[in-house]
C-alpha positions in Angstrom: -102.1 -55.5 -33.1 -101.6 -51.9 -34.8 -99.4 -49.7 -32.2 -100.4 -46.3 -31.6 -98.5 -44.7 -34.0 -100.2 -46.4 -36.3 -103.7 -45.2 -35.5 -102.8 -41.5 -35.5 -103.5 -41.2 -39.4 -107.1 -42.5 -38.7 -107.2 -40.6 -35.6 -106.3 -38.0 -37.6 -108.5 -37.7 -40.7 -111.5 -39.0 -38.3 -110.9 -35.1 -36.6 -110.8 -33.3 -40.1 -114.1 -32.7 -40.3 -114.4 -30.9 -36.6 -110.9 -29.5 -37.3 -112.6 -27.5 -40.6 -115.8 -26.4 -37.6 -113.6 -25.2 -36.0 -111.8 -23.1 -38.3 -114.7 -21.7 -39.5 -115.4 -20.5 -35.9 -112.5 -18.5 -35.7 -112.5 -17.2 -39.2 -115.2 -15.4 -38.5 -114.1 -13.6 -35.2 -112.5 -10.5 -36.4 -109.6 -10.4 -34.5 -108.0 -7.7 -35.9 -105.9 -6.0 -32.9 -106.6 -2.7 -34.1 -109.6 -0.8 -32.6 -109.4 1.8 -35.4 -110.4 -0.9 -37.6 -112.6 -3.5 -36.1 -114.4 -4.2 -32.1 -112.0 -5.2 -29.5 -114.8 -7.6 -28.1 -113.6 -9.7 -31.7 -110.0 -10.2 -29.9 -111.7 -11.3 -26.3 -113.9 -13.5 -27.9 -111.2 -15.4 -30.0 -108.9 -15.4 -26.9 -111.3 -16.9 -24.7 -112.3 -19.0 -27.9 -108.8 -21.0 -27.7 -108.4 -20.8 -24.3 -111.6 -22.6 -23.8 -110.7 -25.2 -26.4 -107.2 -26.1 -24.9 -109.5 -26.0 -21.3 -111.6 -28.9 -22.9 -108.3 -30.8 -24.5 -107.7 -31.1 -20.6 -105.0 -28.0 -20.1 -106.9 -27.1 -17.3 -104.0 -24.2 -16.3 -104.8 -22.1 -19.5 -105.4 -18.4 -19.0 -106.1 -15.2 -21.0 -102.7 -12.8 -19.7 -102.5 -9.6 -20.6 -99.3 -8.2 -22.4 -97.5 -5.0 -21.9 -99.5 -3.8 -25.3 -103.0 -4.4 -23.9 -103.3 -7.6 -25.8 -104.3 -11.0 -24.4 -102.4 -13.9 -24.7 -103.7 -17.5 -24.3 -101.2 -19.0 -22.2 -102.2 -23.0 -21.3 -100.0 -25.6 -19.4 -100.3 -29.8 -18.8 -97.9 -31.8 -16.9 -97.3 -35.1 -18.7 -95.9 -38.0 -17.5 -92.9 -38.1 -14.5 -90.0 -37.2 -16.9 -91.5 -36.5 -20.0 -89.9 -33.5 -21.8 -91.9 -30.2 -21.8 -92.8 -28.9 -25.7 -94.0 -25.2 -26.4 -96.9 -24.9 -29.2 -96.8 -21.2 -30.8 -99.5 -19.6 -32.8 -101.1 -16.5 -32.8 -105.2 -15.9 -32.8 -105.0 -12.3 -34.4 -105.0 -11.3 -37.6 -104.6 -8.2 -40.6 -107.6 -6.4 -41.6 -109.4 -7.6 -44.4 -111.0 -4.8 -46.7 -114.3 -6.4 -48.6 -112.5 -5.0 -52.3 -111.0 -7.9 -53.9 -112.0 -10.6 -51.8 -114.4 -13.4 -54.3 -116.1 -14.4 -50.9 -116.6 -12.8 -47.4 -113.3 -12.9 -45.6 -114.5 -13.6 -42.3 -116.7 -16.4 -43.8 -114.3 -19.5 -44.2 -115.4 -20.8 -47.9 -114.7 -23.8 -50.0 -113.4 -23.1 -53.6 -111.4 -25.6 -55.5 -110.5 -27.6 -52.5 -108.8 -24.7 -50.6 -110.9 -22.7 -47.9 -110.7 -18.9 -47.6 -110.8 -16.8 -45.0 -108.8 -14.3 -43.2 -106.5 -15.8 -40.6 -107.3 -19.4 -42.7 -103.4 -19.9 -43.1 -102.2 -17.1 -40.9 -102.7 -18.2 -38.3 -106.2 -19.5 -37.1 -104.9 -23.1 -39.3 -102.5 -23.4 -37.1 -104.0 -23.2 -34.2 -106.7 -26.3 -35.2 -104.0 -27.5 -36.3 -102.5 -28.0 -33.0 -106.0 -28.9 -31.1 -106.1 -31.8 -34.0 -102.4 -33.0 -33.4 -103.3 -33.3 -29.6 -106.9 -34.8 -30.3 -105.3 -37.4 -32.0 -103.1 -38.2 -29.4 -106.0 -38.3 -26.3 -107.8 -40.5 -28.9 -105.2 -43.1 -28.6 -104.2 -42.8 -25.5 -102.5 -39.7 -23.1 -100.6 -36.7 -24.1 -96.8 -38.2 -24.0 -95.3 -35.1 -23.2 -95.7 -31.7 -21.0 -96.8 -28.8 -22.3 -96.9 -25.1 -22.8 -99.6 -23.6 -25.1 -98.9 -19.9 -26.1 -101.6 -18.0 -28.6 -100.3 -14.5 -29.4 -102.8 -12.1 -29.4 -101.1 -9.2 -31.5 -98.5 -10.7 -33.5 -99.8 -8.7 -36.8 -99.3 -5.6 -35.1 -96.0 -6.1 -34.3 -96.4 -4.1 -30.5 -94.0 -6.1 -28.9 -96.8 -7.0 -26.0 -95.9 -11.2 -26.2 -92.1 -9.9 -26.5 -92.1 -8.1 -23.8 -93.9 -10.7 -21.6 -91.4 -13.3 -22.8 -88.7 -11.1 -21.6 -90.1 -10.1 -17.9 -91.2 -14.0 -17.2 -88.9 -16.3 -19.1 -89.1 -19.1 -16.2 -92.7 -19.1 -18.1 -91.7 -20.5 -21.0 -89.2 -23.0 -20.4 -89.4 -26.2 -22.7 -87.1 -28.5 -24.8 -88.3 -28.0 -28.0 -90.6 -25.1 -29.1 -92.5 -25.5 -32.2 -93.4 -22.1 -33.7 -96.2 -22.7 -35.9 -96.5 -19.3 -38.2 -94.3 -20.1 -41.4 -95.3 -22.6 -44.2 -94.1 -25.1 -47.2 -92.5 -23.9 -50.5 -95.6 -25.6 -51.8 -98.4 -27.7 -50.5 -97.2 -31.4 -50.0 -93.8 -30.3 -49.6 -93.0 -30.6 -45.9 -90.4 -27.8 -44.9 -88.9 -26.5 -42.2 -88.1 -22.6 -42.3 -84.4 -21.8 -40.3 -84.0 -18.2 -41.2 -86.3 -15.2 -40.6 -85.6 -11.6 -41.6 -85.9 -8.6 -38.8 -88.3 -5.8 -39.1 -88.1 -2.1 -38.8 -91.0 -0.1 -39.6 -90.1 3.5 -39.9 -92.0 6.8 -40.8 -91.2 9.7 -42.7 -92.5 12.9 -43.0 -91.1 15.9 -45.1 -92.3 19.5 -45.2 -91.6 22.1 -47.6 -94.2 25.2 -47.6 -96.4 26.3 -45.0 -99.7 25.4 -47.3 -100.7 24.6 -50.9 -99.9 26.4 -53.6 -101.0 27.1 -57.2 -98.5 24.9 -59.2 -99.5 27.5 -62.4 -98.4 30.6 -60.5 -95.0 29.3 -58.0 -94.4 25.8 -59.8 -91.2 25.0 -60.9 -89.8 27.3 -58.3 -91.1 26.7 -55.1 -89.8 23.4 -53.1 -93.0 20.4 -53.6 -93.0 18.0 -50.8 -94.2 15.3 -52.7 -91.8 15.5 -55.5 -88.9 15.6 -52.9 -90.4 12.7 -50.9 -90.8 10.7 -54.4 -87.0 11.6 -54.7 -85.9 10.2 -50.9 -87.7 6.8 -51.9 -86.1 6.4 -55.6 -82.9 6.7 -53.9 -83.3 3.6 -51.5 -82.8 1.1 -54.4 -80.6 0.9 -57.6 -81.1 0.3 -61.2 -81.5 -3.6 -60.2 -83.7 -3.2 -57.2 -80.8 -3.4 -54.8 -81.1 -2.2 -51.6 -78.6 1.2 -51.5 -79.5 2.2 -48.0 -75.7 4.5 -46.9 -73.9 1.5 -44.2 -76.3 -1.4 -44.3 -74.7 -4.3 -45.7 -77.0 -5.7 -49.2 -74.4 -8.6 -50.7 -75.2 -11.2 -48.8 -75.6 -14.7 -50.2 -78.4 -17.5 -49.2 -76.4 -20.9 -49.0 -79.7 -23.3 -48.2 -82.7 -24.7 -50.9 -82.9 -22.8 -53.7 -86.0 -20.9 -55.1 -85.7 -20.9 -59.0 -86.6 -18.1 -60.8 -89.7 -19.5 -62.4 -91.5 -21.0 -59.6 -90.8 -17.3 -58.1 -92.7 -15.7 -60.9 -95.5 -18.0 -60.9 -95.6 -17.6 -57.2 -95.6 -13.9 -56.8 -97.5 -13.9 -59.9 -95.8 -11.2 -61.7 -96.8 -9.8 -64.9 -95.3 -10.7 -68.4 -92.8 -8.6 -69.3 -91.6 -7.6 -65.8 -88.1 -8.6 -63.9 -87.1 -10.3 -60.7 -85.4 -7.7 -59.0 -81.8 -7.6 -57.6 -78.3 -9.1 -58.6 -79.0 -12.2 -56.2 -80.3 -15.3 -57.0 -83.7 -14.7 -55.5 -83.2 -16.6 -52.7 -80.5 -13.8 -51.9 -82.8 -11.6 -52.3 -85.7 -12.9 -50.2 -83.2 -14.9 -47.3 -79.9 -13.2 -47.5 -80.5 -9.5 -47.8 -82.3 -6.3 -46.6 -85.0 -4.9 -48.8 -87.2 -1.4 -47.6 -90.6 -1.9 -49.1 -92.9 2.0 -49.2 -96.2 0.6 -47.8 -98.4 3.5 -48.0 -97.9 7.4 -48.8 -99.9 10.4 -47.5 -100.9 12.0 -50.7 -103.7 13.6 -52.4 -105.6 10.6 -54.4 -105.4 11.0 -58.1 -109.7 11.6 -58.3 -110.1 15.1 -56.8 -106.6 16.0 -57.1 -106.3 19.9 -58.0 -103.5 22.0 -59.4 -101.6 22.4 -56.3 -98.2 22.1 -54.9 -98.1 19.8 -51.7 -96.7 21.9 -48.8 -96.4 18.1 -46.9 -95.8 14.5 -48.0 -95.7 11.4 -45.7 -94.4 7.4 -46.7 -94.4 4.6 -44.2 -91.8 1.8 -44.9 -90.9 -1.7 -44.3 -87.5 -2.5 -43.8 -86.2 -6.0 -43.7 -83.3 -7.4 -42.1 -81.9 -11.1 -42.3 -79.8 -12.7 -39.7 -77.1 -10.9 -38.0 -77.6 -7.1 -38.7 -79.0 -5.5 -35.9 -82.5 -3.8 -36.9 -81.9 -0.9 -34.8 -78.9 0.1 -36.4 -80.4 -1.0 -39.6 -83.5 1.6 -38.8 -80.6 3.9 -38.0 -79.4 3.7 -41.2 -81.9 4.2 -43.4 -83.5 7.3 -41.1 -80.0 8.9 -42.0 -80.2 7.8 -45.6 -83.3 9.4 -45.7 -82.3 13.0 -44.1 -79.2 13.0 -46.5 -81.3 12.2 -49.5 -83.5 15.0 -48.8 -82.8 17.6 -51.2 -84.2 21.5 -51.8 -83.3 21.9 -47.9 -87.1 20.5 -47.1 -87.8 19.5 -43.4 -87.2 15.6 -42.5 -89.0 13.8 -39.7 -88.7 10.2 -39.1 -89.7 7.7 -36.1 -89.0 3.9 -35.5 -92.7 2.8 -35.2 -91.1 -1.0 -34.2 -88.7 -3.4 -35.0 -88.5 -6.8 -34.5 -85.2 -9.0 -34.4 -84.3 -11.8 -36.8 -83.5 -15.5 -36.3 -81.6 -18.2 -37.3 -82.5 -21.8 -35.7 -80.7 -24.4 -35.0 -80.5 -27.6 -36.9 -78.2 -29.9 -35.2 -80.7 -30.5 -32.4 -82.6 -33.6 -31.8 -86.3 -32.4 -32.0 -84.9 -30.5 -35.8 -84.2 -34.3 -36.9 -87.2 -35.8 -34.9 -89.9 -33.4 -36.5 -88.4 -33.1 -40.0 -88.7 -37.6 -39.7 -92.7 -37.2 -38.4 -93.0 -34.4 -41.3 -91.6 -36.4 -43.9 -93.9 -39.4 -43.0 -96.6 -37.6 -42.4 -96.3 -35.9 -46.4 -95.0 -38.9 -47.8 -91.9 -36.9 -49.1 -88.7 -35.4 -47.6 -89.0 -32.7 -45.4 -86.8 -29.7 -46.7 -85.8 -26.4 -45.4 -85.9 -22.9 -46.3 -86.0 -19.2 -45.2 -88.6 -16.9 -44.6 -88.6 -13.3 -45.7 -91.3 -12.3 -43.1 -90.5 -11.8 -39.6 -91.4 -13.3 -36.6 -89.9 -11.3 -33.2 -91.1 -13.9 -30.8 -88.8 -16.3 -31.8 -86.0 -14.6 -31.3 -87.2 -13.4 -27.7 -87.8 -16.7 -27.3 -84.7 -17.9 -27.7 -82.8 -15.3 -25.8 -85.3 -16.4 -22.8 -84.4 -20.2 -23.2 -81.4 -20.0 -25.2 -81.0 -24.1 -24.5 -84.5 -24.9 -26.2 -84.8 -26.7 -29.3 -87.0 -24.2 -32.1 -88.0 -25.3 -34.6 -90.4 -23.2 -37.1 -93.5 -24.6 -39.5 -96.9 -23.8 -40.3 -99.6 -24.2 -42.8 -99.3 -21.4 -45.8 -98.0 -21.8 -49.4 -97.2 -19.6 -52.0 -101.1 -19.5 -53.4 -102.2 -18.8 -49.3 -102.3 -14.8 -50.3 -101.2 -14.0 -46.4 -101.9 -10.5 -45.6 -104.2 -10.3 -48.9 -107.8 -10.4 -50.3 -108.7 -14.4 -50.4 -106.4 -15.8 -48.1 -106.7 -19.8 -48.2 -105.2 -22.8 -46.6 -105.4 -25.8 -47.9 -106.8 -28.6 -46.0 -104.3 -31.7 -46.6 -101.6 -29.0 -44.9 -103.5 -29.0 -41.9 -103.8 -32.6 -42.1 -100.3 -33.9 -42.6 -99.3 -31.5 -40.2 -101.4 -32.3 -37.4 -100.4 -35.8 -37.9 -96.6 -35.0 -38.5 -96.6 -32.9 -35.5 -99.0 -35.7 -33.4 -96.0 -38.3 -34.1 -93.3 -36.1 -33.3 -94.8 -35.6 -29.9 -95.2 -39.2 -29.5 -91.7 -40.2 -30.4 -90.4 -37.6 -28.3 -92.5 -38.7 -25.5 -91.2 -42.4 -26.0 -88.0 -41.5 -25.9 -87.5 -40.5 -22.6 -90.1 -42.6 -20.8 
């Protein structure tokens, strides 16, 4: 007689088709946590969206609780058998903007095209969260839920506010589990099961500079009169080298990566970089990505090129990205480059700059039992060893996480691969990641729940 391990596959696939319903649901919910750019009803409705979902999967306890940044999370609890170990499922239910220009399809229509489906939030991180109402499905459909659990749906992770963070940090007795399973990274490529053990901190900062007290005609004072711009363009040349190194004055850039590999050419391919130009940096590129800090210029305050007219700029603004890996501090790292910036100022122009958030990076744990147990249920699941790797995007939570329950088990996964385009126009999962995961994650829980029954 087949066990019940051995129906979760069928289990499994029979749920695909409701799992892809139901993605196509929250796809097109707009849950962008920005009210500049899109209703805040969008972010209620996809709360109470997933908290009604994990209501009907029988965790009755689940409730919309507002953060210290005016966002909701869905917070949902079930108490499994007497002595079963308690799990915590991460994901988040918000997601970036998605501007109609360069999107084939409508973003907040999900849409099939060569066997991926597209969508803002498809991969990041919407999949995930049908991922996890398939890997519990499964289980109720061959029998009970083997462990206890705590269900947490972030409500403003793309924001980076700090709200979830916060909460973490005021109510950690909330979040106490075994092994937490943060569900926001991805594989290296689809059908490649991996588990992600490093993620870079963040530090966005801001920086304004200010030479003249208004415009002037570049004919009659250029070439002697201070131009913002020009001296802004200046500040930002100087935060890398020759290579593309990172030559922020006291931060630390020669770190090495000492995990998986990411070869050169499946880098190019995936980044899909132009013929002709070069991977930056003196690093192997997983150095680069994994092992050192990189300042990326996100947007600049600037006249736009049609329109422009024959004028110096009196002002000039830049926001940047500043990435951090694993033990260096992103405050002091924020530090640093706000000084960098004021002593790369030249012509004497005026320097303002403000921390708009930071977020701490991680490094998990891989001795633990529930890091040997998943990869096992991943690599059956894909049919091929589960691998690890680092992440060059940042996720704070997990590190406030782990400060809260510094004796839980996490573990990090999640649904996107290099052609997924998170955070771009046609963003795509691909369905046989939401598949084997939900199953990979469906006998983990199983196993773990067996274990100590």
């Amino acid at each position: 007689m087949p066990t019940r391990e051995q129906h979760l596959p069928a289990a499994v696939e029979n749920l695909m088709p409701r799992a892809l319903a139901d993605l196509r649901e929250l796809v097109a919910l707009r849950s962008v946590q920005d009210a500049t750019v899109a209703d805040p009803e969008q972010c209620r409705l996809a709360a109470e969206w997933v908290r009604q979902a994990f209501v009907d999967l029988g965790l009755t306890d689940s409730q919309l609780v507002r953060t210290p940044d005016g966002s909701d999370a869905v917070i949902g609890r079930y108490q499994g058998p007497q002595g079963a170990p308690r799990v915590l499922l991460y994901a988040h239910y918000d997601v970036q903007p998605a501007p109609p220009a360069g999107w084939v399809s409508d973003p907040w229509t999900l849409t099939e095209r060569d066997g991926r489906h597209y969508g803002r939030g498809a991969a990041d991180c919407k999949g995930s969260i049908v991922t996890h109402l398939t890997a519990l499905r499964a289980l109720l459909a061959t029998g009970e839920l083997p462990v206890s659990l705590t269900v947490v749906i972030e409500g403003s992770e793309e924001q980076g506010t700090a709200g979830l963070e916060q909460y973490v940090a005021a109510h950690p007795e909330e979040f106490d589990a075994e092994a937490i399973l943060i569900q926001d990274t991805g594989n290296v490529r689809v059908g490649q099961p991996t588990l992600t053990v490093a993620l870079r901190g963040v530090a966005d900062v801001v920086v304004e500079v200010e030479a003249l007290r208004g415009e002037l005609h570049s004919g009659a004072f250029g070439g002697a009169a201070p131009d913002a711009l020009a001296a802004l363009v200046a500040m930002l040349a100087s935060l890398r080298d020759a290579e593309g190194n990172t030559t922020i004055t006291g931060l630390e850039a020669g770190g090495t990566w000492d995990g998986a590999e990411y070869t050169e050419e499946s880098f190019r391919t995936d980044a899909g970089m132009l013929e002709g130009t070069q991977v930056l940096g003196s690093g192997t590129v997983a150095d680069m990505l994994w092992a050192r800090p990189t300042v990326t210029i996100l947007g600049i305050d600037a006249p736009p090129v049609t329109g422009a007219v024959a004028a110096i700029q009196p002002r000039a603004a830049a926001r940047l990205n500043l990435r951090v890996p694993p033990g260096t501090d992103p405050a002091q790292a924020a530090e640093a480059l706000r000084a960098h910036l004021q002593q790369a100022a030249p012509w004497g122009v005026r320097v303002r700059t403000e921390v708009q958030g930071l977020g701490a990076p991680f490094a998990a744990r891989t001795d633990t039992t529930a890091f040997a147990q998943l990869a096992e249920a991943l690599t059956e699941a894909f049919g091929t060893e589960t691998i690890t790797a680092g992440m060059g995007g940042s996720i704070p939570l997990t590190a406030a996480l782990a400060q809260a329950q510094p004796r839980a088990s996490i573990v990090m996964l999640g649904l996107s691969d290099p052609a997924s385009a998170m955070h771009a126009p046609n963003e795509s999962v691909h369905p046989d990641e939401i598949r084997h995961t939900a199953l990979g994650v469906a006998l983990f829980l199983h196993r773990l729940g067996r274990s100590t029954t």
